[in-house]
Every structure is written in C-alpha cells, then in structure tokens.
C-alpha positions as CSV (number, residue, x, y, z in Angstrom):
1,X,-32.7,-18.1,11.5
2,X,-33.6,-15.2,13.9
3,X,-30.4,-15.5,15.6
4,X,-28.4,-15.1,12.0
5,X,-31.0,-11.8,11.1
6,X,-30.6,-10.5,14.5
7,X,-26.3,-11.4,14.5
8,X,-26.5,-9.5,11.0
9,X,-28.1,-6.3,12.0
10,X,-26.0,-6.0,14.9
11,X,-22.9,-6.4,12.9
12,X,-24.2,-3.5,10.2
13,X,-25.6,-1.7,13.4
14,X,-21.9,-0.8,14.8
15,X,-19.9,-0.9,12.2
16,X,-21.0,2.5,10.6
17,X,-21.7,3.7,14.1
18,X,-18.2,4.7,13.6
19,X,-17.4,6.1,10.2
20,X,-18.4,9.5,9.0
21,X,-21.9,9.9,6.8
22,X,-19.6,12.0,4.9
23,X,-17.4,9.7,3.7
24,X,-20.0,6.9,3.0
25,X,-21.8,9.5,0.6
26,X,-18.4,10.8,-1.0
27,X,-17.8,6.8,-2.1
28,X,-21.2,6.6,-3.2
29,X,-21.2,9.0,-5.4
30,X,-17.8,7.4,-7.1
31,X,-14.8,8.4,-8.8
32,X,-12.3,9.0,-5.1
33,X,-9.6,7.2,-4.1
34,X,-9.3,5.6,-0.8
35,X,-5.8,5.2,0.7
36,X,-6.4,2.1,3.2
37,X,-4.1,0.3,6.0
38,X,-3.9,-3.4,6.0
39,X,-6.4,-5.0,8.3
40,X,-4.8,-6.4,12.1
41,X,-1.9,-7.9,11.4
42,X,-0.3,-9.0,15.0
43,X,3.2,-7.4,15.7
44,X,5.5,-5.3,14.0
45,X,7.9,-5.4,11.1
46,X,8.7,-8.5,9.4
47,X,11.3,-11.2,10.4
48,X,14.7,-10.2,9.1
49,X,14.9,-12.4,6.2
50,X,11.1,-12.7,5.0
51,X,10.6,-12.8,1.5
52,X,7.7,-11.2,-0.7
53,X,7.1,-14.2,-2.4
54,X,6.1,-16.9,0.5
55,X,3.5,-15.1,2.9
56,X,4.8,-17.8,5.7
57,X,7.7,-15.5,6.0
58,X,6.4,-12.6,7.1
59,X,3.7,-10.9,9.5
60,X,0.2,-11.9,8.1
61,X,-3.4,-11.2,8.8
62,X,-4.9,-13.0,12.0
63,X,-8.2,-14.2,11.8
64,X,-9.3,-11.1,13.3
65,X,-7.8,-9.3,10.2
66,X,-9.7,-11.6,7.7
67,X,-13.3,-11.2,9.0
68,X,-12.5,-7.2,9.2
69,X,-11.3,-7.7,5.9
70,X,-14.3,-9.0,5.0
71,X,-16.6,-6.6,7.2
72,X,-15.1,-4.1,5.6
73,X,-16.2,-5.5,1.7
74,X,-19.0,-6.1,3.4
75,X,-20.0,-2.6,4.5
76,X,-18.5,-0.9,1.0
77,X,-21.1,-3.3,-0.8
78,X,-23.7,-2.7,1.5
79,X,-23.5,1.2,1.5
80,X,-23.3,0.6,-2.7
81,X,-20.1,2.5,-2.6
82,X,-18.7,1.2,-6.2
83,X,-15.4,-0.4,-6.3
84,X,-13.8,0.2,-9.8
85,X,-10.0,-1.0,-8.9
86,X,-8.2,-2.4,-5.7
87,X,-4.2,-1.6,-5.7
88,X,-2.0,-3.5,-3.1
89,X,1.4,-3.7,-2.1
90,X,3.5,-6.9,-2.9
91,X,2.6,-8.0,1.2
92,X,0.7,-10.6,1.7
93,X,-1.1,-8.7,4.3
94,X,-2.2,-5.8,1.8
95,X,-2.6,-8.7,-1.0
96,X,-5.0,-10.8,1.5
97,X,-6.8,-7.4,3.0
98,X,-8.1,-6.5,-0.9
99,X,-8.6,-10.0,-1.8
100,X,-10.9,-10.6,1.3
101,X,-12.7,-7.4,1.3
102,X,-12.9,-7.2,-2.6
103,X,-12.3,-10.3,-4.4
104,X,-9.1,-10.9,-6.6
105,X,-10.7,-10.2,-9.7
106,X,-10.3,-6.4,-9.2
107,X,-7.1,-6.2,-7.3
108,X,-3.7,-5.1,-9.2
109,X,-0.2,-5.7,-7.2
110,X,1.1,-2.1,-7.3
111,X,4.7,-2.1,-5.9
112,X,5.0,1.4,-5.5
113,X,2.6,0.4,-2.3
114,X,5.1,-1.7,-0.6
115,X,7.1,-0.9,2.5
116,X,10.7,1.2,1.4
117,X,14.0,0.7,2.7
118,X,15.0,4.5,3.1
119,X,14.0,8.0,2.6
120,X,14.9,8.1,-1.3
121,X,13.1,4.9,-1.7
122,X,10.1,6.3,0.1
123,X,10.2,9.7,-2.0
124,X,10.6,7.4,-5.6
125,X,7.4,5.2,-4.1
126,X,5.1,8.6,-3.3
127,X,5.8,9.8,-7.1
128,X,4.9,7.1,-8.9
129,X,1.9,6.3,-6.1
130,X,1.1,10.5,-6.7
131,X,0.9,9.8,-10.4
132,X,-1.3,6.8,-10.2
133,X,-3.6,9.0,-7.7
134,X,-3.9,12.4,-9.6
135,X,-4.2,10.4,-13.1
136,X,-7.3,8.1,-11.8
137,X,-10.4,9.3,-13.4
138,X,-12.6,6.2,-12.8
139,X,-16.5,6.8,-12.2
140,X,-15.9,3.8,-9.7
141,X,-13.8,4.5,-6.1
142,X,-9.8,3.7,-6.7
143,X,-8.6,2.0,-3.1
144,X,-5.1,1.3,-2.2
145,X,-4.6,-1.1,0.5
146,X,-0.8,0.0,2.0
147,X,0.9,0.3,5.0
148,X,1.1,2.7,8.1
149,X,4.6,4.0,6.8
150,X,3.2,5.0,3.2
151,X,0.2,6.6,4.1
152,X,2.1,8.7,6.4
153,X,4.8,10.1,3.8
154,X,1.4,10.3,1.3
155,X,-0.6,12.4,3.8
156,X,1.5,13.2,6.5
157,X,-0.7,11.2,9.3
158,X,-2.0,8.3,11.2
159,X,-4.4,5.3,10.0
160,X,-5.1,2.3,11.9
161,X,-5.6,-0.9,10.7
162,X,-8.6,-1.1,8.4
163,X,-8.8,2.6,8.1
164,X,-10.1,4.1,5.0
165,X,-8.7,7.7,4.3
166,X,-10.9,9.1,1.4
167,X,-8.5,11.6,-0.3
168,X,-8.5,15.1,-1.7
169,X,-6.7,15.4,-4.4
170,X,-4.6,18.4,-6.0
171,X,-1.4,18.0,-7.7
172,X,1.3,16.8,-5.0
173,X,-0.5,18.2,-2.2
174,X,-2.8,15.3,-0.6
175,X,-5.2,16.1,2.4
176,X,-7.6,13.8,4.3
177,X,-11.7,14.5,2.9
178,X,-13.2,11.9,5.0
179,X,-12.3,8.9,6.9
180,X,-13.9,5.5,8.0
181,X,-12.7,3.7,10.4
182,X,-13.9,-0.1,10.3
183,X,-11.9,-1.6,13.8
C-alpha cells in the first residue's frame, strides 16, 4: 500500500513540475478552451490507404500514449479544472486521447479537427474550428484534442504530443495564454 501512495505522489509530484501555475489557475476558474495534440502516437502520417472508420489502419496511440492520456485526465481532475465538452477529430488517435483522459460521455467527433488534404481544406477547417471557438461560452473548459498540423494553421506554432495550449481568444486572431505540457 505504501509503495501505491508513495508511486502516486511521485506521479502528481512531476507531472505539474512542468506546466505553468498560470495555466492550471486559468482552467480552474472555467470557461477557456484548450486546443490539445494527440497523446504519443509512434511515427508519422498514416499508411496510404488508412481509413477513418477502422483505427487498425492508421497510426494509433502506443501504450505510452494511453497512460499520458490518462495522466493527463488525471491531472485536469486533480487540479479541479472543469471539463464541460471534449471535441476530437474523426482519428482514432484524437478519438482515443479524449476518451482516455475524459471519458466518452463528454467527447463530440468534430471533423473540422481532422487532418486536411490542402491549403483550402485547411482554411475551410480553421473557420468553422474559429466559429466553434469564439461562440463557446461554457462556465466549464472547452478542449479540442487535434493534430500538430491544425494547431499550427490555428495559432501559428508548435505543440507536442499531450500539449495543452490554453487560448486567447479575439475574433480570428488566436494567441497562446498559457500552456501545459504533460510529456
């Protein structure tokens, strides 16, 4: 039993060693959205002729990317940040990453999240993801679980898997208010 205590404080203990205080008391206090890259996911890309609708098709969480996944619920839950709604691309990955860390009872498939196959794909996707963002007016944190190439036509840079990128909001113009990064 002292080993499971002692394996449990140590797991909270580093975790939030490495996200911001700032962000943690921005989704406690509710009502932001959270832009958020799939949890580790070995490799790049999907196989050439993977299909959305059979997850043993395309590039998928390792176990690695399940327990962050979880962590990651964990540390939101244990911080009492308050999830209201989870969004998530079509992927499997995305799908599996919200399911793990949130349970499926508040995730939504938003495909407006999912990868797009050119430039005026990507610009139709950031619209309607803009709308959903700028309309949400939730007293519980909004997070949309996405990939790398989305968040960086959304806000223009990096996240790595697992990263949370709490959002400023303001019309079309998004910028980066805190982040928390859960690898």
């Amino acid at each position: 039993m002292l080993r499971l205590v002692v394996a449990v404080i140590f797991l909270f203990a580093t975790f939030p060693a490495q996200a911001t205080e700032a962000g943690w008391a921005l989704l406690r206090n509710g009502g932001q959205v959270v832009v958020m890259r799939h949890a580790i996911a070995p490799g790049s890309g999907d196989p050439a002729n993977f299909d959305l609708e059979k997850c043993g098709t395309q590039r998928n969480l390792s176990e690695r990317g399940r327990l962050q996944a979880r962590r990651i619920g964990a540390l939101v839950e244990a911080r009492a940040a308050p999830v209201e709604k989870v969004l998530a691309s079509r992927y499997c990955r995305t799908r599996d990453t919200a399911t793990q860390a949130f349970g499926s009872q508040l995730v939504e498939v938003f495909p407006a999240l999912d990868l797009p196959v050119d430039d005026s794909e990507m610009e139709q996707k950031k619209a309607e993801i803009l709308d959903r963002i700028n309309s949400y007016t939730g007293s519980g944190n909004l997070f949309l679980i996405t990939h790398l190439e989305v968040i960086e036509a959304l806000i223009g840079a990096s996240a790595r898997e697992g990263e949370a990128i709490i959002l400023s909001r303001g019309g079309d113009n998004l910028s980066v208010a805190a982040r928390i990064k859960f690898n």
